[in-house]
N, C-alpha and C positions, 0 to 999 in steps of 0.2 A: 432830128427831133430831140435826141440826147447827147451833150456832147460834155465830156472833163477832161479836164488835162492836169496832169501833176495831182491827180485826190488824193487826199492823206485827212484821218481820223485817228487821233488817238487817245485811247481812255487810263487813264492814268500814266503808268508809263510803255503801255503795249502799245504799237502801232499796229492798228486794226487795218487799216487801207494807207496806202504806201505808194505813191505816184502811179496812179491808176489811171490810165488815159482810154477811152472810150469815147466812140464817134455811130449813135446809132440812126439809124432814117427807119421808115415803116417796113414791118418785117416782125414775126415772130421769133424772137431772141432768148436763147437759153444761157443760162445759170447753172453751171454745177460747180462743186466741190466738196469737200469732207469738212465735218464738224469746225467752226471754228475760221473759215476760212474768207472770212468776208461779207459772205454772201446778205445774209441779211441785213448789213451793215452798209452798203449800197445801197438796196434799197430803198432803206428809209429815208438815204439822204436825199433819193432823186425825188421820193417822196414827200419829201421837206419836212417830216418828222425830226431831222435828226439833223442839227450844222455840222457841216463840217469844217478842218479846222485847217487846211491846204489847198494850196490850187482853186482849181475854178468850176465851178460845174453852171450849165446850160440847160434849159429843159423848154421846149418850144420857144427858141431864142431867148429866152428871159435868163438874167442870172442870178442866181440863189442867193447873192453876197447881202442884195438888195431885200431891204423890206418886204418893199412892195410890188416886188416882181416875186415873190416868193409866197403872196396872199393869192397872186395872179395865178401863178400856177396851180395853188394846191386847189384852187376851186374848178381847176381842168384837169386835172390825172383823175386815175382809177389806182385805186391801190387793196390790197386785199393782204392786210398783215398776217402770222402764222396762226394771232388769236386777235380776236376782236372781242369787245364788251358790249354791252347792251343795259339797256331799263330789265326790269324785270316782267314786267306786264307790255313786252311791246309784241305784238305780231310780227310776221314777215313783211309784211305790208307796211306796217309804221316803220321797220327800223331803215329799210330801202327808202321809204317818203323821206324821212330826217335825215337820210347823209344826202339825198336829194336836194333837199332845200341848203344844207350846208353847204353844198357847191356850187348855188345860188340859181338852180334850174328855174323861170319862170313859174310860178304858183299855179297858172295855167294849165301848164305841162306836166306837172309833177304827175299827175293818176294814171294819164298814159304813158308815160315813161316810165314808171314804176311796173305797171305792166306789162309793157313792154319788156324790160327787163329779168323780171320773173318768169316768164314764158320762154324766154331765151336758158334760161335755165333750171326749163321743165318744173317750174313750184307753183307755176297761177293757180293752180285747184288747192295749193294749200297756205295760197296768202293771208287766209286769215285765222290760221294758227298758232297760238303764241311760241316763239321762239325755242322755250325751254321742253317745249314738248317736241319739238324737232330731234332725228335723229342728227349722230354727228355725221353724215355724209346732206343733210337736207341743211344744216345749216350754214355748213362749207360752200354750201349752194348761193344759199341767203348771202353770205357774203360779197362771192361773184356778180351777183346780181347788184348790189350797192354800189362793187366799182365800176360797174359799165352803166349806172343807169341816166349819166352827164354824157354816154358817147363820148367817152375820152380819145382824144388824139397819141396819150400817153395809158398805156396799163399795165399798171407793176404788181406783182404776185408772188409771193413767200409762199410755197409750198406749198399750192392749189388746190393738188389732188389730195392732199392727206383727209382718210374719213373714204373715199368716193369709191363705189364698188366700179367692176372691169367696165361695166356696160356705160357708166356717169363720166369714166376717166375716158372713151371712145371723144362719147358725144362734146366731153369737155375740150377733148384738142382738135377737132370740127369746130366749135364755134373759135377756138383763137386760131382759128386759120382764117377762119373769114373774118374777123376783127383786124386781124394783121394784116388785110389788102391796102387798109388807109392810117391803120395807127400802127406805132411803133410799140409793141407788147415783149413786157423783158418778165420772163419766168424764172424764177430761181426754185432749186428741185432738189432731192436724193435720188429723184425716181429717172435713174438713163433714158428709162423707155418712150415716156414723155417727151423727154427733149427731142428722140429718134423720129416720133412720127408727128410731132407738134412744131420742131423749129428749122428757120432756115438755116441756123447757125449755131453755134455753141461754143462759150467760152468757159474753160474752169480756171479755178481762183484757188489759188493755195497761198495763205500767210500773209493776207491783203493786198496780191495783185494777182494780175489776168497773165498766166504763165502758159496759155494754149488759145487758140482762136483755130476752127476749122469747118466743117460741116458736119451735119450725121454722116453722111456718105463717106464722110473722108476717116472719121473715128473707126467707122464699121470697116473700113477698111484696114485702118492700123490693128483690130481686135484677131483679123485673120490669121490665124494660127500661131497668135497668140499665146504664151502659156499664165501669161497673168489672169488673174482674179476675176470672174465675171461668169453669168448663165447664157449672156449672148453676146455676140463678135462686137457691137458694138458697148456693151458693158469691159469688156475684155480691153477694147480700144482706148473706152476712159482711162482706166487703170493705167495701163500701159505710159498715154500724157501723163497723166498724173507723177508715177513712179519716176519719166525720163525727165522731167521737169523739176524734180526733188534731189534728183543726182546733178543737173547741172547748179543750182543751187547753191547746193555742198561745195562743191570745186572751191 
């Protein structure tokens, strides 16, 4: 469902992403790394926010190079950037309706899928609350809701949980597991723990590329008595890639 080969993005004279090859199919798919290191910067391209300026990227076989396969896509992802904007007078309910109709849901369908979608993340009782009176875990909420409410085949997410109390962060990687049975869902995070009981996979990124690919199981396993950096064996494990992947590097 995601596929690039050779990505490279660069903003002045930093090379942000740097022949970055990626091949994803449906699955819950993690994202880590430290400050700086891509992450968001993916993203947005898969997200079509942002061109890139190498290589080739794919997204439900269309390719991004293209106009109008790049109009195609954005009206099929889900995407949930780290901030989002709004009207000021919009509800939860209006601001879901309008990226709705943005992604050109049937006018028909718009109420019930709106609903739909709010319900999936536990706010229908409070769809018609304006925005700004939402806490910042309710609107993080609002957000989620906006990117699934087209049933994306694709759903991309910059730091999801941030804002979301232990109980919201449960329930939140329950519903991208059952999203992930048919779409391909790539989370990018700081939070290990997410990735641990959310993805089936996890790659981190250091200095715009994918310098680890392995499972939770396999990280928590490298964290095992560990002395690097971390509160649990799989925190420990990140580290660990992290660190051995910064020494080979260097070489």
């Amino acid at each position: 469902m995601i596929r690039t080969t050779d990505l490279g993005v660069t903003f002045g004279r930093t090379d942000v992403l740097r022949g970055l090859d990626l091949n994803l199919a449906a699955g819950v798919h993690g994202l880590l790394g430290p400050n700086g290191a891509g992450k968001t910067t993916l993203i947005r391209v898969l997200a079509t926010t942002l061109r890139h300026d190498r290589g080739a990227v794919e997204v439900l076989g269309r390719s991004l190079a293209r106009a109008k396969d790049t109009r195609w896509v954005r009206e099929r992802v889900g995407y949930l950037p780290q901030s989002f904007g709004y009207q000021a007078g919009f509800t939860a309910r209006d601001y879901v309706a309008y990226l709705a109709w943005l992604k050109k849901v049937p006018s028909r369908d718009i109420p019930p899928a709106v609903d739909r979608a709010l319900e999936r993340v536990d706010l229908l009782a409070q769809a018609d609350r304006k925005l700004r009176r939402l806490s910042g875990g309710m609107s993080r909420r609002v957000g989620l809701a906006q990117a699934i409410v087209n049933d994306p085949l694709v759903l991309l997410l910059d730091e999801p949980t941030a804002g979301l109390d232990p109980e919201q962060r449960v329930a939140f990687r329950e519903l991208l597991r059952e999203i992930g049975v048919d779409a391909c869902v790539v989370v990018s995070t700081h939070l290990v723990e997410d990735v641990a009981y959310a993805c089936g996979d996890v790659r981190i990124m250091s200095e715009g590329r994918i310098v680890s690919e392995s499972t939770p199981q396999e990280l928590a396993a490298l964290g095992e008595g560990s002395d690097h950096l971390g509160d649990s064996v799989i925190e420990r494990g990140y580290t660990s890639a992290l660190t051995s992947a910064r020494s080979r590097s260097a070489r």
